[in-house]
N, C-alpha and C positions, 0 to 999 in steps of 0.2 A: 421526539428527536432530541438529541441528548445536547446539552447548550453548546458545547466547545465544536460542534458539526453543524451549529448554525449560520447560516452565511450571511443572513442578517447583523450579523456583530459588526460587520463591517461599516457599519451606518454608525457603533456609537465611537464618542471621540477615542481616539488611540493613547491619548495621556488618563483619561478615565480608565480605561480599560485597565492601564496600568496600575491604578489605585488600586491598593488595596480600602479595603472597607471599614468606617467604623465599628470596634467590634464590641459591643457589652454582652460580659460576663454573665456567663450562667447562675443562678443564684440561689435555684430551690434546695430547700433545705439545707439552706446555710445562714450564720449570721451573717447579714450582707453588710460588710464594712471597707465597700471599693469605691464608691461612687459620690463620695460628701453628700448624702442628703440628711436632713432633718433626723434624727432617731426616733421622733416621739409621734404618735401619734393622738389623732383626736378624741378627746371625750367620748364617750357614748350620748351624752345630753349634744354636743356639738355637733355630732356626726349628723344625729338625728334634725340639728336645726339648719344644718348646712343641705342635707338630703329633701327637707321639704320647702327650702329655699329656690334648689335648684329643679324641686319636681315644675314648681309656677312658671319657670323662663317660658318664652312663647318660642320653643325651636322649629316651630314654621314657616319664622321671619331672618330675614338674614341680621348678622349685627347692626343696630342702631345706634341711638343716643345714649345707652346702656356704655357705649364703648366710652364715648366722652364725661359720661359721671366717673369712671374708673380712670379716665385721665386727670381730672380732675381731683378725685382720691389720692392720686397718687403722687401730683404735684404738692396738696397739706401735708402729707403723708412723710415728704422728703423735704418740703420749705422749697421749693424751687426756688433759685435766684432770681432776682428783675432780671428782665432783658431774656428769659431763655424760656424755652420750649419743652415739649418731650414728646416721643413717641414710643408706639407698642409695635413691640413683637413677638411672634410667636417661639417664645426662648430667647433666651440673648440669642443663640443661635444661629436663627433667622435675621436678627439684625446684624450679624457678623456678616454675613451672607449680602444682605442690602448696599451694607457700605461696601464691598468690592463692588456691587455691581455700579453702583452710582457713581463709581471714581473709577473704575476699568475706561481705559483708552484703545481704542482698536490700532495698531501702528497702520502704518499710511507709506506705502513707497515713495511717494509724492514728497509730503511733509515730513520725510522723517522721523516723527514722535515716536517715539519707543513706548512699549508699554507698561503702563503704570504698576509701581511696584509696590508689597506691602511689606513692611518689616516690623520685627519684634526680636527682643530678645527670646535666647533657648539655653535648657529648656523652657518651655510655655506653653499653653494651648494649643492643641492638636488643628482647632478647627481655625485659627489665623490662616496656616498654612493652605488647611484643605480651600475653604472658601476663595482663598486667593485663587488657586489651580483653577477649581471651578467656573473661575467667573473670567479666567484667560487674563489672570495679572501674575508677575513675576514674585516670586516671594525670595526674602532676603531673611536669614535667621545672624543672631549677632551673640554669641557664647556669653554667656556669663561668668564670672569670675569661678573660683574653686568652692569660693562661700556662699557661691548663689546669691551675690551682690550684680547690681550694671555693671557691666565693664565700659566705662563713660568713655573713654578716649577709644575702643574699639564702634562703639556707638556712634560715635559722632563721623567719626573714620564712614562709616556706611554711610550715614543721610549724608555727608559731603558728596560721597558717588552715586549713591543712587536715587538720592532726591526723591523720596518715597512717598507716594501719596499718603498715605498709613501708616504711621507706626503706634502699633499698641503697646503699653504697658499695663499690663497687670496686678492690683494692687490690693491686695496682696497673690500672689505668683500661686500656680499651678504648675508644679506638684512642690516647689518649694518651698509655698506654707509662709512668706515674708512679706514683708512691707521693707520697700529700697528706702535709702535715706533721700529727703529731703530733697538735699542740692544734687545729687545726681541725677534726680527727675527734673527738677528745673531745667539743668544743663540740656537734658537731652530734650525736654519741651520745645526750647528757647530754641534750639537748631532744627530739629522739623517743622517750626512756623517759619524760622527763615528761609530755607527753600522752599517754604508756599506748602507743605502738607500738612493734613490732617493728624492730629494727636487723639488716640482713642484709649480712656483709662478704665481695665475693668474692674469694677469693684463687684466680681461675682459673690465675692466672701464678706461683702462688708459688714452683714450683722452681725462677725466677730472679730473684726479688730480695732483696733485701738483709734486708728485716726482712718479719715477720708478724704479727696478731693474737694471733695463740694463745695465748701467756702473758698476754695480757692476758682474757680472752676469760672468764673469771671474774669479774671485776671488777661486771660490768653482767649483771643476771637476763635482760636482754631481746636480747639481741645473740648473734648465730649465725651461723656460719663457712661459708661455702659453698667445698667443693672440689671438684677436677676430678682425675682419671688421664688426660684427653685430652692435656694439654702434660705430663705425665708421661712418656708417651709411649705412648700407648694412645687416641687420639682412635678409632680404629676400633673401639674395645671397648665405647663408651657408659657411662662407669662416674664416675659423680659421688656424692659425700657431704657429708652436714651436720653440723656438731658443733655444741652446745648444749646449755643445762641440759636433765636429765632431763624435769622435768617439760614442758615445751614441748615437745621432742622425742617424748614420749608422746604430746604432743596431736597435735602434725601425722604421726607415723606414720601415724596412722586415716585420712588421707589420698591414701595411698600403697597401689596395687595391690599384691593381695598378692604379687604373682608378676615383679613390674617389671625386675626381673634376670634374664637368662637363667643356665640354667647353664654355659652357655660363656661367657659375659662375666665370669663370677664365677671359674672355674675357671682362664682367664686373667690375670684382673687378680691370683689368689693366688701365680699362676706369677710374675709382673710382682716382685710383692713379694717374693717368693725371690732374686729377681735383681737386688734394689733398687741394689746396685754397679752396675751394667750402665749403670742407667738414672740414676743420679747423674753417673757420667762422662758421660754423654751430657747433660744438664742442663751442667756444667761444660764443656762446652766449646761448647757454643749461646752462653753466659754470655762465652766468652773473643772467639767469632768477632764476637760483637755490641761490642765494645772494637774489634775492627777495625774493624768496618763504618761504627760512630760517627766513628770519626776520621778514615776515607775518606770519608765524604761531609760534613763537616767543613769538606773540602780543596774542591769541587765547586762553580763561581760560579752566582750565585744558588741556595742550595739552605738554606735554613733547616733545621736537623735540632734537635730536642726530645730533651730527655734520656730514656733508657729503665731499666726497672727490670726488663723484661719481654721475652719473645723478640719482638718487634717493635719498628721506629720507627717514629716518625712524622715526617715531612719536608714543608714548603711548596716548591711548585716556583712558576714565573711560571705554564705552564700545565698545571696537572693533569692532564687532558683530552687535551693533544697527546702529554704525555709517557709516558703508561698507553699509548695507542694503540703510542705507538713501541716502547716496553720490548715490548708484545706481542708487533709484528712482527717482534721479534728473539728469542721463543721466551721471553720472562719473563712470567708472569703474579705482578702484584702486584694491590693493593686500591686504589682510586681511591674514598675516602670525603670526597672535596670538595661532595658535594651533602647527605651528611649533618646537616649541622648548618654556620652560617653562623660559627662559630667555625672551622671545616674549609677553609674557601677555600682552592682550590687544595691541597690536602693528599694524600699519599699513604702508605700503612701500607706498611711494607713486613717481610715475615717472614724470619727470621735463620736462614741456609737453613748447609749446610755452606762449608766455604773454598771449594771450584770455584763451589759454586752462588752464593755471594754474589759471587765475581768477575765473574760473568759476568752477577751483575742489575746490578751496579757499568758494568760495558760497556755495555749496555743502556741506562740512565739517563743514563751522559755523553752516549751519542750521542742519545738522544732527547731531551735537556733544551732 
């Protein structure tokens, strides 16, 4: 039966319906430089130690205490703060997903309450938005300036009206490639803890740039760190965490399956942490090739390039569109997020792949520009 004459559809929600789908790129036989992951891969000696590592797990048993040594991994790992906590999820992802659910309000005819909202500046993260929808909260998006700065007085304009349980900031931004200054985050912290919401900061990119929350990350009862091991170098692994006071962290646990980590994801990402040198040099030098790649396309006419703090740039071409097609044809897949948001025109992400591989999206690019 062919799905659009199914009348079962009618069962699922009608705003689902309406979604479109997350969609990742096709990628065989191309250089794949769309997605910020790690570029390097493992040793042959590592592969081989992480392969007979992960043959021993006992996957007959559901996760155990295995989860709590890699909590505990992971708190050394980052210096956890006194006073705070953290949890695992399956990808940040999942924990983007958790916290709407833990902070979704059902509206009430009775009481009134409206439903909880999440807000973020845009562009930003695709999946702020979706999870919101998903989990039946309102989402609130807040433009960013032309330089892909906060627009702080627009900012603040929102959580004064819509008193949002959630607002993330991203640090450094998706697909923007930046770190906001300083006081415009405080500003905008300092006023979603006064209307009572949560503050979620993601430092998906943080093993390349320059500063982090963390130290500060105390300061404020309501603000909590979202990290990733996928640009660690473990996007394969699914292994995302949150750090935050205790007591919030208690609350949104109860939200989280019990079993959300496999034990090979966990077993992995301990191993990962053993080898934390491995995976720094590889950080360092994504960090070094991205200084070349900035000041090679720099050099490139018409090609606007945006500073990066992040394994990604972001660059305006004249035409988006012709130039993605082209870089294709020549075996390079990058990210054409010109229709994302109209601050994006003409815009393309491109991810900070190794020296050969950035040469050859650099070839790519000249000839297709």
């Amino acid at each position: 039966m062919p799905t659009s004459d199914n009348p079962f559809l009618s069962r699922i929600r009608p705003d689902v319906r309406a979604m479109h789908a997350y969609v990742v790129q096709n990628a065989a036989g191309l250089v794949k430089l769309d997605a910020m992951e790690n570029p390097h891969r493992l040793s042959l000696e590592l592969q081989a130690e992480l392969g007979q590592r992960l043959g021993a797990v006992a996957l007959n048993r559901y996760p155990g205490p295995r989860i709590n040594d890699l909590i505990d991994a992971l708190a050394h790992y980052v210096t956890l703060p006194d006073g705070c906590a953290l949890m695992l999820g399956n990808g940040s992802d999942e924990l983007i997903s958790l916290l709407a659910l833990a902070c979704a309000v059902v509206p009430s005819t009775t009481s009134g309450q409206p439903k909880a909202v999440v807000l973020a500046p845009e562009p930003g993260f695709v999946m702020y938005a979706m999870s919101a929808q998903l989990q039946g909260l309102d989402y609130v998006g807040v433009s960013l300036t032309q330089d892909f700065e906060l627009d702080v007085p627009a900012m603040l304009a929102a959580i004064a009206q819509h008193r949002p349980a959630i607002t993330y900031l991203a640090y450094p931004n998706n697909p923007s490639a930046n770190l906001w200054a300083d006081d415009a985050m405080e500003t905008v912290i300092a006023a979603a803890g006064a209307q009572g919401g949560l503050v979620v900061i993601d430092e998906a990119y943080q093993p390349f740039a320059a500063r982090s929350y963390l130290e500060r990350l105390t300061q404020h009862p309501h603000v909590l760190l979202l990290r990733t091991l996928s640009k660690f170098g473990l996007a394969g692994v699914r292994l995302g965490y949150l750090i935050g006071p205790q007591a919030l962290i208690a609350q949104l646990d109860k939200a989280r399956p019990p079993y959300n980590v496999s034990v090979l994801n966990a077993e992995a990402a301990l191993w990962a942490l053993e080898h934390e040198a491995v995976f720094r040099l590889q950080a360092q030098d994504v960090v070094a090739q991205r200084a070349v790649l900035l000041e090679a396309l720099a050099k490139l006419p018409g090609v606007t390039v945006f500073p990066s703090e992040a394994n990604m740039v972001l660059i305006r071409v004249p035409d988006a569109q012709k130039t993605f097609d082209g870089m294709k044809a020549r075996g390079v897949l990058i990210k054409n997020v010109s229709k994302m948001h109209s601050l994006l025109n003409n815009c393309l992400r491109l991810t900070v792949g190794t020296a050969p591989e950035n040469r050859q999206m650099l070839a790519a690019l000249e000839t297709s520009l």
